[in-house]
KEMIDO-301802 format. One record per atom (N, C-alpha, C): x, y, z. Coordinates in pm, whole numbers, plus 50000, padded with zeros to 5 digits. Example, Ala and Ser with C-alpha at 12.3 -4.5 7.8 and 13.67 -1.06 7.14 Angstrom:
% KEMIDO-301802
513194943150780 512304955050780 513204967050780 512854977550708 513674989450714 512905000350787 
% end
This chain:
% KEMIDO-301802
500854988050000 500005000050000 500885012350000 500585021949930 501315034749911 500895044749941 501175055349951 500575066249957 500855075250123 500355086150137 500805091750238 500675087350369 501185090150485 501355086350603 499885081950651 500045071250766 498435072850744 498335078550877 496835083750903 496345086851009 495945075851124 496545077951247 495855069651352 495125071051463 493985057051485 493135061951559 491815065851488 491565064351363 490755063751289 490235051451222 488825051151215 488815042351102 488685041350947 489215027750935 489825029550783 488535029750685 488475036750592 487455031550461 488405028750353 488135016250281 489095009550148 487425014050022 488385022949935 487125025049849 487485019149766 486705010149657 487115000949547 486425006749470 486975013449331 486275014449210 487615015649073 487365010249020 488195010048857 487845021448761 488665030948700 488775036748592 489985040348491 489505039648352 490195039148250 489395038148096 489975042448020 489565044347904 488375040247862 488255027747863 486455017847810 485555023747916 485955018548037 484895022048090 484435034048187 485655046348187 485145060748204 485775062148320 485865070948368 486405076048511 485465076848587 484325081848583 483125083248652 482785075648771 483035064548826 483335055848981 484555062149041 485835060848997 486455068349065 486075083249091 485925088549035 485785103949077 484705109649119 483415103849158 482685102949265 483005094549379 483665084949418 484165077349442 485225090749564 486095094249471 486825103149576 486365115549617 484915116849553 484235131949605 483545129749754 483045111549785 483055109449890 484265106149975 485435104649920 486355104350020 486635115850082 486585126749974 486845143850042 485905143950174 484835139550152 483655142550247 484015137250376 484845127250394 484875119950484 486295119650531 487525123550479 488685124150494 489115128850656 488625137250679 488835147450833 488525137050923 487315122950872 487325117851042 487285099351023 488125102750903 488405086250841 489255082950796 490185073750781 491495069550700 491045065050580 491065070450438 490675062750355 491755061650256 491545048950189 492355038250132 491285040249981 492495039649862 491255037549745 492335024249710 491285010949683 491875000049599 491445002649452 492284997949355 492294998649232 493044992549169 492474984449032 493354977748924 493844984448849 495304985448855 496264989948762 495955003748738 496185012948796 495915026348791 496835034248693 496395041548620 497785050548556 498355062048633 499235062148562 499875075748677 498925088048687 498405095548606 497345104948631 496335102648736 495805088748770 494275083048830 495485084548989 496785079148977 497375077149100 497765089549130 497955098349145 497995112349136 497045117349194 495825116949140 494225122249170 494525112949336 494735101549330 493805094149429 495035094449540 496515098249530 497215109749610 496805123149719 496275132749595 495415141949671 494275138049742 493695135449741 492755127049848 492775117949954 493165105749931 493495097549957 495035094850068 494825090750195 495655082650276 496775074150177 496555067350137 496995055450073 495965048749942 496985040249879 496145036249808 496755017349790 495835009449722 496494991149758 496204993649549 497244989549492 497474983349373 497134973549368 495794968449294 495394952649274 495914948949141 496124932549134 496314928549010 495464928548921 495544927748799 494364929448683 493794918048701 492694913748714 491604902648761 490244903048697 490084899848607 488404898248520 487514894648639 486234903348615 485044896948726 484584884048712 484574876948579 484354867148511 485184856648636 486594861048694 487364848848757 487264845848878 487334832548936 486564832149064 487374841149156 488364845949136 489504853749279 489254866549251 488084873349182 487834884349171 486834888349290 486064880149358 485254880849488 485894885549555 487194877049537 487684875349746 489484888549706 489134894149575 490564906249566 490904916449713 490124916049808 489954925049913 490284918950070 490274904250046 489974892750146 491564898150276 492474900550185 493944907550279 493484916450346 492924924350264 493054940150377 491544943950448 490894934250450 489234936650509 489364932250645 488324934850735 487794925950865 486934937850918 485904931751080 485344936651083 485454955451139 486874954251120 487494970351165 487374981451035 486924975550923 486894985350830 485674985450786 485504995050716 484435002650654 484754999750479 483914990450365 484354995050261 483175001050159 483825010250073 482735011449992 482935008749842 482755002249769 482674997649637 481425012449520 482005007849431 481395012949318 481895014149161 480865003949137 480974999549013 479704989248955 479924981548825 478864972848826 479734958948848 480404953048877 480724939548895 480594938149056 480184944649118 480354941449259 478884933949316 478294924449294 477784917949260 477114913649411 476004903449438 475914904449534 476284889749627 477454880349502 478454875049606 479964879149607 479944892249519 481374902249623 480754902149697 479514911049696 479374916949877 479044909250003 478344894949942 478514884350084 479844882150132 480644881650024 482324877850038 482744888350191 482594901750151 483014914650243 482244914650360 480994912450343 479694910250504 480444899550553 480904890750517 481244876250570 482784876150649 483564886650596 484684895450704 484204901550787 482794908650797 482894914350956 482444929050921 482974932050795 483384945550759 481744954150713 481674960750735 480494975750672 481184977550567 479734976750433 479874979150331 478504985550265 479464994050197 478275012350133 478555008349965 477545003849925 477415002449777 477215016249715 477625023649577 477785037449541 476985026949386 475825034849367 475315024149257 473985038249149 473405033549039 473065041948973 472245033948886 472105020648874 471215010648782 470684997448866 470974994548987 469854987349034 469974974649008 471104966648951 470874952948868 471134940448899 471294946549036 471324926749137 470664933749304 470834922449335 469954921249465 471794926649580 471184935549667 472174940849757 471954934249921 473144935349983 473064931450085 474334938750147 474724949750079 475434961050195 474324967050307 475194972550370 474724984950491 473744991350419 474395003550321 473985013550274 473965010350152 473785012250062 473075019149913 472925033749859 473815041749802 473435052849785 473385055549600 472795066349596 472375060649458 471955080449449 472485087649412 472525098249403 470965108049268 471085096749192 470325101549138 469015104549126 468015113949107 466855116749153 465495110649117 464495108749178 463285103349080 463495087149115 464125082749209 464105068849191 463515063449325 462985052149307 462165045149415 462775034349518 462315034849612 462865023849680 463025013149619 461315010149549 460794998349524 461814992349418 462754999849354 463634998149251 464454984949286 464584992349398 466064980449467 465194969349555 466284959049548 466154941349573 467164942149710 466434944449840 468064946249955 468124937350035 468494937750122 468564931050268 467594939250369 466894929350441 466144942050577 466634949450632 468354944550653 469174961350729 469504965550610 468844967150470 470044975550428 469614990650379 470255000050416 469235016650464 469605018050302 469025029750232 468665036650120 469355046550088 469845059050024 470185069550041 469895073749879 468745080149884 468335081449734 468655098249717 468815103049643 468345114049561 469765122149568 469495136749506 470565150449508 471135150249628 470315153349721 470765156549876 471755145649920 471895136449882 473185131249897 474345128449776 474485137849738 475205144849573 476615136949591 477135134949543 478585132449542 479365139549476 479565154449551 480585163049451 481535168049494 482585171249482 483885173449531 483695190549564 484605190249711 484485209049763 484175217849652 484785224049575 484525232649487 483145236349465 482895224449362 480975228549305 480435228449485 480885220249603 479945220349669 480005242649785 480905243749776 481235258449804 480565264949704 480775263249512 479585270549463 478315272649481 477665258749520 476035255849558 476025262549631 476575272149751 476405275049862 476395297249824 477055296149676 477395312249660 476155317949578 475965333349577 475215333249436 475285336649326 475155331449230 475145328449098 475215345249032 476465349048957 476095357348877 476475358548759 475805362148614 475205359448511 476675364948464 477835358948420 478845358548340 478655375848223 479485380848185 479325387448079 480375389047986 479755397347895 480675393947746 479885385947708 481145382347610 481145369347488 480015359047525 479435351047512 478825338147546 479855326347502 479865320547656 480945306447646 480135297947709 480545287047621 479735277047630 481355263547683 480845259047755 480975241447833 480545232447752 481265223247664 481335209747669 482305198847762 481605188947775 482275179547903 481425166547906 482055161147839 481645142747800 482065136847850 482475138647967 482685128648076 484505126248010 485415122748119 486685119248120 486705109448028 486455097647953 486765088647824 485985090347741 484755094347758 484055090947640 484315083247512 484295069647521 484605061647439 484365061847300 483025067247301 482595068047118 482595078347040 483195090447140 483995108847103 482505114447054 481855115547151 480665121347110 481455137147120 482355139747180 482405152047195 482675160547042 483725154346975 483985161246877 482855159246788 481845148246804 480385149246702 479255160146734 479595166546882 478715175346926 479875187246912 480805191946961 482095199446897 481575208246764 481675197646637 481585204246505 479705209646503 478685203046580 477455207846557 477565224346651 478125225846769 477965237846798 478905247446746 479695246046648 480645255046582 479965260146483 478545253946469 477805260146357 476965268646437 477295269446558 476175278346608 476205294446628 475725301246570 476075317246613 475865320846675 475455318146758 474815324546912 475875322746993 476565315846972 478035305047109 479305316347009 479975324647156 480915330747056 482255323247104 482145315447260 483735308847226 483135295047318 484015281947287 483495270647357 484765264547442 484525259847480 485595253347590 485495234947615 486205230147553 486375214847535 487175207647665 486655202747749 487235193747830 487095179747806 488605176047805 488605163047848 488905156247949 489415141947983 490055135148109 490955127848009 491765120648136 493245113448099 492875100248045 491355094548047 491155083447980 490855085547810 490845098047764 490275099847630 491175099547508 490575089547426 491495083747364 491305089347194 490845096347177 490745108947036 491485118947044 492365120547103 492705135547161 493445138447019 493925131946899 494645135346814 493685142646734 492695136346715 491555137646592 491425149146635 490985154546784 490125163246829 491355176146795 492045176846859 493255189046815 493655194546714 493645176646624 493635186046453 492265192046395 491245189046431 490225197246404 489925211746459 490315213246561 490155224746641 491245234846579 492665224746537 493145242346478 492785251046379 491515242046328 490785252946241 489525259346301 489885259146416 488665267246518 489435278346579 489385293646577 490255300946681 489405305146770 488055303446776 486965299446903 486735287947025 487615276346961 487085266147050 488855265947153 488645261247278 489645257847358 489725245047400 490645238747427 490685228247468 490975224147646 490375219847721 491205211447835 490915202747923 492965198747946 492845181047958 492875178748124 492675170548171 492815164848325 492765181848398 491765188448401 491565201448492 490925194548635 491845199148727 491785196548883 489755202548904 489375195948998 488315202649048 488035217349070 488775224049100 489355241049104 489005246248982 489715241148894 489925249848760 489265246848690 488075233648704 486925232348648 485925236448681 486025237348799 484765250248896 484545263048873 486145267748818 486255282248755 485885281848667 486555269948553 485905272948433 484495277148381 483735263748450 482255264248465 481645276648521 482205281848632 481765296148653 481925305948561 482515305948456 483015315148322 482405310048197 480935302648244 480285298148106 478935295648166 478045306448116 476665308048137 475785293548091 476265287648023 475825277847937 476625263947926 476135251947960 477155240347937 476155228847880 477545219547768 476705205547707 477305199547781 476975186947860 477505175047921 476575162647887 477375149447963 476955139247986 475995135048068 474765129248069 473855127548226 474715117848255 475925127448353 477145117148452 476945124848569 478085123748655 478265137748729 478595147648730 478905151948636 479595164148569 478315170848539 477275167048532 475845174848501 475205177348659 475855172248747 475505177448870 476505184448936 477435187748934 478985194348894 478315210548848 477805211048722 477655224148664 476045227148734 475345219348770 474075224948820 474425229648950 475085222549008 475475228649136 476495243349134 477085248049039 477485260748992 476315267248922 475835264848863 474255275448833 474425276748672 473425274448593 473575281448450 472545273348389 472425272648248 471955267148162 472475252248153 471915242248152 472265232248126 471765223447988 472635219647928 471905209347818 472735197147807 471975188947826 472255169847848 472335165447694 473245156547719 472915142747616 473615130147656 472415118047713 472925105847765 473705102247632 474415094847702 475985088347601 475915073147644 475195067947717 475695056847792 474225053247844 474685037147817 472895034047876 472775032948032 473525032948088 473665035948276 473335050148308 473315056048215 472935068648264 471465078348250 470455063348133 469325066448181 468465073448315 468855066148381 467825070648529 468685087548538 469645088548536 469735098748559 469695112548502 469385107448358 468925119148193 467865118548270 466605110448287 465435112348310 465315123148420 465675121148511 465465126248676 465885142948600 467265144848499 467695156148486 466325164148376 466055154848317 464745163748238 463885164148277 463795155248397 461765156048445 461695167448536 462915166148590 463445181448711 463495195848661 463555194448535 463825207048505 464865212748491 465995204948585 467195208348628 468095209748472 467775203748372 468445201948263 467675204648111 468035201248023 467505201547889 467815195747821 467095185247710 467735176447597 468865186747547 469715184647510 471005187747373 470245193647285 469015179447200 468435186947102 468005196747078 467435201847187 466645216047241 467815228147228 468925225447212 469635239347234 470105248447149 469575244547024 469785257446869 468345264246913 467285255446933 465545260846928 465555268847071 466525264647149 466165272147287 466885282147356 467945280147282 469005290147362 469095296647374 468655308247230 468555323847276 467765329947365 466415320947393 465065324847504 465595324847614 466265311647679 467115309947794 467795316347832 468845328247737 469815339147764 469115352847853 467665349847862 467315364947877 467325360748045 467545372148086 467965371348238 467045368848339 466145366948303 464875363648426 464495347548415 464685342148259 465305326848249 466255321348290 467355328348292 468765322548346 468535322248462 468465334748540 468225335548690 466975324848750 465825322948658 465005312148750 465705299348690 466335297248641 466975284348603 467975283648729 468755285748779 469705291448851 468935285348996 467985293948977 467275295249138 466565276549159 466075274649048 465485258348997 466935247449092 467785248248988 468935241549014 469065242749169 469175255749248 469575256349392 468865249049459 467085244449437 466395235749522 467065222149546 467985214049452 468405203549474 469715203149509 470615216849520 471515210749523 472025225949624 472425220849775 472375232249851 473625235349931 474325220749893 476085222549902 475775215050095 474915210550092 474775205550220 475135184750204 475405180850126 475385168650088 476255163650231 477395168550198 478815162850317 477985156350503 477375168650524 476705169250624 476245154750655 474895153050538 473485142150560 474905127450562 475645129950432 476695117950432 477135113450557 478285122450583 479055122350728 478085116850817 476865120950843 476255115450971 476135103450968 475665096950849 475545086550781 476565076050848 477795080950799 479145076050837 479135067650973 479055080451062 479305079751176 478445072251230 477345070051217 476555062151284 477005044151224 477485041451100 478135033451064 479295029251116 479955039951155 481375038751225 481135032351385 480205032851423 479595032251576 479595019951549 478405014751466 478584999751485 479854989751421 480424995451324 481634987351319 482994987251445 482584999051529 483724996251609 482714986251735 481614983351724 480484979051827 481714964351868 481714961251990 482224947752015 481744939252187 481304927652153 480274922352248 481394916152327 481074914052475 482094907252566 481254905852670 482014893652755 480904883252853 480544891552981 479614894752984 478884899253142 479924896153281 480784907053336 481004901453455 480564911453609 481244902453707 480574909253831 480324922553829 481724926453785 482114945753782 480134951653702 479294942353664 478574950453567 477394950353642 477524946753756 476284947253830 475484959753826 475954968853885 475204984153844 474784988253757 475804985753648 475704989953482 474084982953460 473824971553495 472954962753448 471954968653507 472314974153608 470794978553719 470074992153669 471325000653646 470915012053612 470255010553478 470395002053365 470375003253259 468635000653275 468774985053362 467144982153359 465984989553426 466564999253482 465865006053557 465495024053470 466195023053397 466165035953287 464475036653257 463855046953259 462375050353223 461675043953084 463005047153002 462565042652875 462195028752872 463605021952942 463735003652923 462535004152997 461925004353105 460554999853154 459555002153114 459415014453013 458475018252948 457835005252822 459415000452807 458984988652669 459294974752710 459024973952857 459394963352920 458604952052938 457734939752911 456454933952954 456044937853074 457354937653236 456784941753295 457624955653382 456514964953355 456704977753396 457464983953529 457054974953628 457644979353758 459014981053798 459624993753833 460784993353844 461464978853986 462954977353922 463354966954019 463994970954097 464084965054205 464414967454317 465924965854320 467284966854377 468204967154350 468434956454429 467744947454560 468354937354601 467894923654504 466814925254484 466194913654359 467274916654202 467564926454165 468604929154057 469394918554133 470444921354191 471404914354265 471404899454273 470184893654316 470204878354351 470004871254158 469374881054129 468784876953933 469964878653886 470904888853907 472304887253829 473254878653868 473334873353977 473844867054035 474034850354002 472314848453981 471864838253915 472024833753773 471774848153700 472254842853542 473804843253558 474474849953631 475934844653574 476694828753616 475814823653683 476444809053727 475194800953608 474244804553566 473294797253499 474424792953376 474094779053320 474944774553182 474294775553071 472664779253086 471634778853011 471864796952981 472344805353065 472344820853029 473604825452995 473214831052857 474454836752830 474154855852867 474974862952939 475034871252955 475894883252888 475544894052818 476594900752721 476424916152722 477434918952752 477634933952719 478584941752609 478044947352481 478184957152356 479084966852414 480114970552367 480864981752354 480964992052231 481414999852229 481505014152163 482955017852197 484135020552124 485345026452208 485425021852353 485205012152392 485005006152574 484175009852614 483205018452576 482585030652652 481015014852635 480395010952734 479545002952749 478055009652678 477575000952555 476635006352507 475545001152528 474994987952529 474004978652548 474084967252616 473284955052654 472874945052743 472154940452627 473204923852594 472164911952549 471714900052594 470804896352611 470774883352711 469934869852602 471014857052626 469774846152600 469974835052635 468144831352664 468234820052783 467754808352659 468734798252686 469014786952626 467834780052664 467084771352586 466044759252625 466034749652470 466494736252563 466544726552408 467164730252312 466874738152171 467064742552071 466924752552026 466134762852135 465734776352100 466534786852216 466734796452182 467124809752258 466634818852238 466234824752392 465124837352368 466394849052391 466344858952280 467214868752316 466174882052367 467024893552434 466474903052489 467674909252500 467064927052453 468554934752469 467954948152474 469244957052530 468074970852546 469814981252540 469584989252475 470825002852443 470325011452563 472065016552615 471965028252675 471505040252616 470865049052687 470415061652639 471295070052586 472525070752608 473735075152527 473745072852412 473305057152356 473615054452211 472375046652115 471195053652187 469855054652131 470015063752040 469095054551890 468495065851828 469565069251684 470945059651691 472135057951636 471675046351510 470615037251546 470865026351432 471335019451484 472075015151646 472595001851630 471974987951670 470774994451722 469774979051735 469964964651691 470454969551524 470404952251454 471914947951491 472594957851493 474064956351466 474304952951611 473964957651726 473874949851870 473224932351852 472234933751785 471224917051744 472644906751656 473154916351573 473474905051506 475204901251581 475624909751610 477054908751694 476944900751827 475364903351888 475204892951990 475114879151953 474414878951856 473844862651761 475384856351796 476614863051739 478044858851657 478644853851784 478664861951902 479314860852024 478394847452058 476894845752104 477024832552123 477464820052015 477014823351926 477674808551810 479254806451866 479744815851883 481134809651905 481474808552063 480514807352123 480214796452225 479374787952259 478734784852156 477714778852177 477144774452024 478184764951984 478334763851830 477054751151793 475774748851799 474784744151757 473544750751645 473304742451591 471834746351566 470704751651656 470194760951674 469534770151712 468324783451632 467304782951720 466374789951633 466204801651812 466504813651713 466674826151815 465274829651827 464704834751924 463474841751942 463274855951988 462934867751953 462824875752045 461084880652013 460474890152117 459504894452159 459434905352153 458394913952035 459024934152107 457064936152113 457164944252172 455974953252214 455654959852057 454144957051982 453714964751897 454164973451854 454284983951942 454284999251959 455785001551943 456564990351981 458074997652004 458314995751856 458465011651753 459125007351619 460435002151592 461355010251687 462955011351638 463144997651707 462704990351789 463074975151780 462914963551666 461284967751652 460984961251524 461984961151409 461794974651427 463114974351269 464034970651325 464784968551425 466224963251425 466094945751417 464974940951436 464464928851411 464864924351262 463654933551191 463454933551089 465324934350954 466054946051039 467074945050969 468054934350943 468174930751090 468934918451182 468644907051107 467124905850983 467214890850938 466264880850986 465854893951123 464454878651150 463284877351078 462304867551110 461254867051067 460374864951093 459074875051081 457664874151143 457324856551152 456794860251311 456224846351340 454944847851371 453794836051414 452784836551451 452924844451669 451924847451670 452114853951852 452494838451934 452834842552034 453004834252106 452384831352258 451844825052287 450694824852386 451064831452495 452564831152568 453464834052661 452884851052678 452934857752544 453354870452500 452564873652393 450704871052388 449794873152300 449654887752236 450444893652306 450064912352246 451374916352221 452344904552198 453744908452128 454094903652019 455024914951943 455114907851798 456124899751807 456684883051736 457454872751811 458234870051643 459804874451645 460384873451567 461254859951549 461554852051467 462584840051495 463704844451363 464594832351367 465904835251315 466554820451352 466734812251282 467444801051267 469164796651192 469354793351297 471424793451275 471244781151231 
% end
């Protein structure tokens, strides 16, 4: 692994995504717009096959370190387990791409490790943590997940690097002079739509100078240069840092792009926008950009452009664009994070004497009795003889969840025959975080590996209590019929 010193005392995120010529830069470089986001309170690691020196460079500035993988087809079976060295349940990874399939991601759940899928087409069944999927207009119902696995749909969780996200935040003012126009086909564009859209706006009189960007994957750059020196209007440029593409874009009332991210890039700087999907992955997100308003077919921009120039169009275009994109993304992310980060550092260990209080106080908390079958607070000498009792019992396993040492929850389950009834309840400190399932399922792990049988888990929650349910529900169990014991409780099972 290479790359700069690392930070310690943090935890690590390993981001996996591939780019290069065929198949575009576009994973990586959202890819590291969430690493920016997260850099200040995370170590992150980008893995990658065979990087060129430009991509290693980029992922330099960002990036802690980075792990050089060997070139490996998804097609081969050791393409699952490429991560299997540097994973466990101490890291955080996030993938993005389409081969990450959803037995990579059992491969990575099956280390221990939290994993954040970065996805945009929906085309296998998921079983990460998270799911984020940036683009707008899309439904839950889209995705095939796991019961824990949370959502993160739309703009508001944008993936754009500081710059555009400091523009979203300024206000917009209407460029003057000349009219310059933005093209930006994404870093490879494989089939050079640019120079086929290039020669159509050189016929345009309305556009008095244009500005051609490319990336380090684009593989026309000859064709494109000798055509342009018979342009003393058009400019060219190659691998521009986030900075100097933020400027640029701020110095062009008007831009053509890709429905990639680069069309949420310039909306989040303010102007005229006009789309043209290049790529069939980028359906959902042409759509969301034309149904929003936020954008405009390509075709539309000889018939529309001069109307758009007048300043009460630009400016409500401008003002349109600001509803989705408010430079607040980092924020909703980061929290995201952190509550992720909670349960990957979560670690279960055996109940001892020292926890007598801990246990008392915990059960005695307003809330825990509030969702308790039975309500009455306990007495602290009956606590005493009951704790006393489950820790010599062989039938009770007794467990207490950590956080940084810092004691977060109480799991308990009482063994009978073949079944175990579990019961668990979070301190008020670390309510309200999400770690319900991630306490359920870390307790499950701690008994199997003492208590290595076949077993069907049971637990019991009160109707009313939601955030248990769902941690039920995430955790993998499954609605059962009531149980006579506990007729007005909902009775979840789960079989090892």
């Amino acid at each position: 692994m290479k790359g700069k010193r690392i930070r310690m005392n943090k935890t690590r995120i390993i981001f996996r995504a591939d780019g290069n010529s065929k198949i575009g830069l576009g994973h990586v470089v959202r890819s590291l717009a969430l690493a920016q986001m997260l850099r200040h309170e995370f170590e992150c690691v980008f893995a990658i096959q065979s990087p060129d020196i430009f991509l290693q460079e980029q992922i330099k500035q960002v990036c802690d370190g980075f792990i050089t993988l060997p070139p490996c087809l998804p097609s081969e079976d050791r393409f699952i387990y490429e991560l299997n060295a540097y994973i466990s349940e101490e890291e955080i990874v996030v993938v993005d791409g389409y081969n990450f399939d959803k037995a990579y991601q059992e491969n990575i759940k099956s280390k221990g490790s939290k994993l954040v899928c970065i996805d945009d087409i929906s085309a296998y069944p998921f079983v990460a943590d998270i799911v984020l999927n940036q683009a707008g207009g899309v439904s839950a119902d889209t995705y095939n997940i796991a019961p824990y696995t949370k959502l993160l749909l739309g703009p508001k969780y944008a993936l754009l690097r500081p710059p555009f996200l400091n523009a979203a935040l300024k206000k917009r003012t209407v460029p003057k002079g000349e009219l310059k126009l933005l093209l930006n086909l994404g870093g490879a564009d494989p089939a050079n739509h640019t120079l086929a859209i290039a020669k159509e706006l050189a016929a345009n009189i309305t556009v008095s100078q244009i500005h051609i960007v490319v990336g380090s994957a684009y593989l026309h750059m000859a064709e494109l240069e000798q055509w342009i020196e018979e342009h003393t209007n058009i400019s060219l440029y190659k691998n521009l840092s986030a900075d100097e593409m933020c400027l640029l874009m701020t110095s062009c009332p008007v831009a053509v792009t890709s429905a990639s991210g680069v069309a949420y890039e310039y909306a989040s700087v303010g102007g005229l926008l006009y789309v043209k999907q290049t790529a069939d992955n980028q359906q959902t997100l042409y759509q969301f950009l034309m149904k929003s308003g936020i954008a405009t077919d390509y075709s539309m921009l000889h018939e529309t452009l001069q109307q758009k120039l007048e300043p009460e169009v630009y400016e409500g275009q401008i003002q349109y664009q600001r509803q989705y994109f408010d430079g607040q993304s980092p924020e909703r992310i980061l929290q995201v994070f952190q509550s992720l980060n909670q349960g990957s550092k979560l670690t279960v260990r055996n109940a001892i004497k020292d926890d007598l209080l801990l246990l008392f106080n915990w059960a005695n908390d307003p809330e825990v009795r509030k969702r308790s079958f039975n309500k009455t607070p306990i007495p602290f000498d009956s606590h005493s003889i009951w704790f006393e009792a489950k820790l010599q019992d062989r039938n009770t396993f007794l467990y207490v969840a950590e956080v940084n040492s810092e004691p977060a929850a109480h799991i308990r389950f009482e063994i009978s025959d073949n079944e175990a009834i579990i019961s668990y309840l979070i301190s008020s400190a670390f309510r309200g975080k999400g770690l319900g399932h991630t306490v359920l399922l870390k307790g499950i792990k701690k008994l199997q590996q003492q208590l290595p049988q076949s077993l069907q888990i049971v637990g019991f929650v009160q109707k009313d209590n939601v955030a248990s349910i769902r941690a039920f529900e995430k955790a993998g169990f499954a609605y059962a019929e009531a149980d006579a014991k506990y007729p007005d409780a909902q009775k979840f099972t789960l079989s090892l």
